[in-house]
C-alpha positions as CSV (number, residue, x, y, z in Angstrom):
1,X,0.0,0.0,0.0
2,X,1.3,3.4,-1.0
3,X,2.1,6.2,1.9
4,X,-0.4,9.1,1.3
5,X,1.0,13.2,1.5
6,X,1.2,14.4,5.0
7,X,-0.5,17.7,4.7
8,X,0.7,21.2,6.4
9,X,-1.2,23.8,7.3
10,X,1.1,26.6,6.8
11,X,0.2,30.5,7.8
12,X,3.0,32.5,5.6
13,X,3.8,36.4,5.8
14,X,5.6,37.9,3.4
15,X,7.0,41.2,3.4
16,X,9.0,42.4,0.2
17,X,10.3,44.9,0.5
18,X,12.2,45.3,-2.6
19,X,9.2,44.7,-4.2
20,X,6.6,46.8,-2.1
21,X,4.7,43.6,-1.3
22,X,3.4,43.1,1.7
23,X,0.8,39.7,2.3
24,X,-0.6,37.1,4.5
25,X,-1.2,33.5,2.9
26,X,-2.9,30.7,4.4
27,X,-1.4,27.6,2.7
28,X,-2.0,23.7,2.0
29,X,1.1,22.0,1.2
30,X,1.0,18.4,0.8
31,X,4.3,16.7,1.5
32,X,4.7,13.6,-0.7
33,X,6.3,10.7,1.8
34,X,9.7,10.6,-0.3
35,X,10.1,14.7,0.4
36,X,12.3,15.7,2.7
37,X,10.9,18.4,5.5
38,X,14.7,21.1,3.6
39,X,12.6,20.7,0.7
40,X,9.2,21.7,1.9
41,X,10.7,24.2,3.8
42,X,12.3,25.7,-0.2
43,X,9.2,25.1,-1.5
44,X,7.5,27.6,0.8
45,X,10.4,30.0,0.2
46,X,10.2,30.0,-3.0
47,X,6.9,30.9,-2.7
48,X,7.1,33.9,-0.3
49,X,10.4,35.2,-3.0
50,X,7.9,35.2,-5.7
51,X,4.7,36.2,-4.1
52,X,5.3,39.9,-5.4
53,X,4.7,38.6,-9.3
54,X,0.4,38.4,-8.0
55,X,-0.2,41.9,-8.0
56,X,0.9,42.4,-11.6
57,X,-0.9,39.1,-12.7
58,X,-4.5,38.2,-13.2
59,X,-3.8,34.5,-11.7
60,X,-2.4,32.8,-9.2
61,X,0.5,31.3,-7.2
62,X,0.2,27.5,-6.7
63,X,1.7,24.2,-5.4
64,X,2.0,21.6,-7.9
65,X,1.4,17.8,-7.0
66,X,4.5,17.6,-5.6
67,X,7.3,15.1,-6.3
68,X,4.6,12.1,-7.0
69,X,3.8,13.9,-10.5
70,X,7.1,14.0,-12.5
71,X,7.4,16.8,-15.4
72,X,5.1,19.4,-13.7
73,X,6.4,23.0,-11.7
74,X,7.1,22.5,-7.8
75,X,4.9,25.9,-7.8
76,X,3.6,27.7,-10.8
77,X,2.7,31.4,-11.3
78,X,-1.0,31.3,-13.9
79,X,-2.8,33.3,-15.5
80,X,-6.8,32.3,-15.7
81,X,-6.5,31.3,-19.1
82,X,-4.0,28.5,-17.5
83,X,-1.0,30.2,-19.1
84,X,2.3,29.2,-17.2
85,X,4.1,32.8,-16.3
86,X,6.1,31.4,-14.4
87,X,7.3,27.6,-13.9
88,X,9.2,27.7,-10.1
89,X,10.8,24.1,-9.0
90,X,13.1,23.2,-6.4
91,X,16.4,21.0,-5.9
92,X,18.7,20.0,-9.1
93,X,16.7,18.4,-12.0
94,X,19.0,17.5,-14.8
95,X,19.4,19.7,-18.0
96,X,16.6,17.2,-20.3
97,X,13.9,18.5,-17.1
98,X,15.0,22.2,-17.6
99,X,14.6,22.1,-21.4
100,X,11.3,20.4,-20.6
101,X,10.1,22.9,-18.3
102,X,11.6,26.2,-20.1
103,X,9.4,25.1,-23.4
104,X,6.3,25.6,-21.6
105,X,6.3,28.4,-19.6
106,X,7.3,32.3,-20.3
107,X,9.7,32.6,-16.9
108,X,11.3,29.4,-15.3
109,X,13.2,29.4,-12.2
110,X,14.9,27.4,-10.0
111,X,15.8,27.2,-6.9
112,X,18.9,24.4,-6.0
113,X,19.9,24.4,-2.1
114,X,21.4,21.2,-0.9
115,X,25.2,20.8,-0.3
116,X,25.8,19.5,-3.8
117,X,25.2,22.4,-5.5
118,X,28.2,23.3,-7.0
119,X,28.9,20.0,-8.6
120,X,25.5,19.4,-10.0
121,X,25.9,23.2,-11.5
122,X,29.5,22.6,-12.9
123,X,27.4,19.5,-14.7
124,X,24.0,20.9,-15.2
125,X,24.9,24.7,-16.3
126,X,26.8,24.8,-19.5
127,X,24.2,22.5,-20.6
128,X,20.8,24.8,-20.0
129,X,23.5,28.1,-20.0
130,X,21.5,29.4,-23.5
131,X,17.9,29.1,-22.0
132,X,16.8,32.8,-22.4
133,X,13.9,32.4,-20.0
134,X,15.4,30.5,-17.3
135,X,16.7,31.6,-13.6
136,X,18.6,29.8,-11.1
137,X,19.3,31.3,-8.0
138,X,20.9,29.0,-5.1
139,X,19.7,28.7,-1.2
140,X,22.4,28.2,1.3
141,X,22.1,24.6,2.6
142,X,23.0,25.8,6.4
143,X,19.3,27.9,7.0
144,X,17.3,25.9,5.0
145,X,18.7,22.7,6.9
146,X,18.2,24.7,10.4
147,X,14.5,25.9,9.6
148,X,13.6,22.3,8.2
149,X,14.5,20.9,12.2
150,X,11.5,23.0,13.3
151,X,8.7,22.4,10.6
152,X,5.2,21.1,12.4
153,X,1.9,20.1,11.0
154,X,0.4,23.1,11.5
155,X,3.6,26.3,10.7
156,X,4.1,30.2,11.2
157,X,6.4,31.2,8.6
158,X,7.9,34.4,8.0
159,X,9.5,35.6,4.9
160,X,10.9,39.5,4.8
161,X,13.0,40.2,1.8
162,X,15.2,43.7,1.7
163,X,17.8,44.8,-0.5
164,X,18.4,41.7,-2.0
165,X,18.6,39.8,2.0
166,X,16.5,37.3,2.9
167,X,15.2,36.5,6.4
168,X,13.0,33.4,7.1
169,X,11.2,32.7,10.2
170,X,9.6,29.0,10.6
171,X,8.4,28.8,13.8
172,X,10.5,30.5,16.5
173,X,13.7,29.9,14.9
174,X,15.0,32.6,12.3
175,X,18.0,32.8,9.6
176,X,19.0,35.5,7.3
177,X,21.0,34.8,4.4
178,X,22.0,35.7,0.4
179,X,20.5,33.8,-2.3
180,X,23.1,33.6,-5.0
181,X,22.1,33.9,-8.5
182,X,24.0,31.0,-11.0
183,X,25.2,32.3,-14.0
């Protein structure tokens, strides 16, 4: 018998304020068995960095099925015509899953943070390096493993964003760090 999703209920404030954005979001994420609590923590990062792109779209912001439904966006950006704006996934797909992605939506962008990075970029980059449309922008390993030891069913989140800093709050425990764009 298949393990179902564990479902969080997740209340997430963002404050951009690079981007003048300033929202509450009260979230479902469903964390597929296999998905580690660093990635589910990313996931919900990603979401508060890109939270901003809803005021100048008609659409919205949502989760994906999650890792049990290979070839679709960890979280996707839509219009209501069901237009991908932007296609947002997590963790180090290989070059084949970037071509995939970048040929059906306008924006893709990624967002690698475990402690291989480096070596899956020096693999993974010169291969996808032409892609006009996509972004990759690394999380340090070090918060998002620290935040991921206090995720609970039901999570507080934070995410403040200023001149080009992030700070993330999850739970009682807070980390401010750099995300560094990969060129």
């Amino acid at each position: 018998m298949a393990l179902s999703a564990t479902v969080y209920k997740v209340e997430l404030g963002v404050s951009d304020v690079d981007h003048g954005y300033y929202a509450d979001h009260t979230l479902t994420v469903a964390r597929h068995p296999s998905e580690t609590d660093e990635r589910m923590v990313v996931r919900l990062l990603a979401f508060g960095l890109r939270a901003h792109r809803l005021v100048d779209v008609d659409g919205a912001l949502a989760f994906g099925p999650g890792l049990s439904t290979p070839g679709v966006p960890d979280l996707q950006l839509a219009d209501y015509t069901g237009r991908i704006l932007e296609w947002i996934d997590v963790g180090q797909p290989d070059a084949r899953a970037l071509g995939k992605s970048v040929s059906q939506a306008d924006q893709v962008r990624l967002f690698p943070y475990a402690a291989g990075v480096a070596t899956w970029w020096r693999t993974v980059g010169p291969k996808v390096a032409g892609l006009p449309n996509l972004s990759v922008v690394q999380i340090p390993h070090a918060p998002v493993r620290q935040l991921a030891q206090t995720v609970d069913r039901r999570v507080t989140a934070q995410v403040m964003v200023m001149e080009g800093q992030v700070t993330m709050t999850v739970g009682n425990v807070d980390v401010t760090f750099t995300p560094e764009p990969l060129e």
